[in-house]
C-alpha positions in Angstrom: -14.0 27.9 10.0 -10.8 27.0 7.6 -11.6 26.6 4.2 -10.1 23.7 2.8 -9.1 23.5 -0.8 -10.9 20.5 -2.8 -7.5 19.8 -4.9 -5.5 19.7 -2.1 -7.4 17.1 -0.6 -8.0 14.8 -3.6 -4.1 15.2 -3.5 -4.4 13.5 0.1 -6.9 11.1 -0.3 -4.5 9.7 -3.4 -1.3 9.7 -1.6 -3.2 7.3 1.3 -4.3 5.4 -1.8 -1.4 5.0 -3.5 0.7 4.6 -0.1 -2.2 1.5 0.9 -2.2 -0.3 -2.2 2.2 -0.4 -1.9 1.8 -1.7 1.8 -1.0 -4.3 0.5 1.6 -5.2 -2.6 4.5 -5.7 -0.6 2.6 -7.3 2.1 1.0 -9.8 -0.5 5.0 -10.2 -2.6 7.1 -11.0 0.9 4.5 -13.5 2.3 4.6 -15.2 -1.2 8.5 -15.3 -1.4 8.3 -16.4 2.1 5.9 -19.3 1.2 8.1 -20.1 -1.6 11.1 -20.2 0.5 9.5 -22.4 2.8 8.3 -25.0 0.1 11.5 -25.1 -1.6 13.1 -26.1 2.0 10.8 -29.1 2.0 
């Protein structure tokens, strides 16, 4: 069995955080722009 060192993965569990909440934020910032982009055409 391979012991696996608690700080090491609180490290990993808040990299995946960190990395998930950028993709939701840039997700959620394009589609915006791209909405605005698409009312300004209008």
């Amino acid at each position: 069995m391979v012991s696996v060192d608690p700080l090491f993965v609180f490290l990993l569990v808040v990299l995946l955080g960190l990395f998930f909440f950028g993709f939701l934020l840039v997700r959620r910032t394009l589609l915006g722009l791209r909405e605005g982009y698409e009312d300004g055409k209008r």
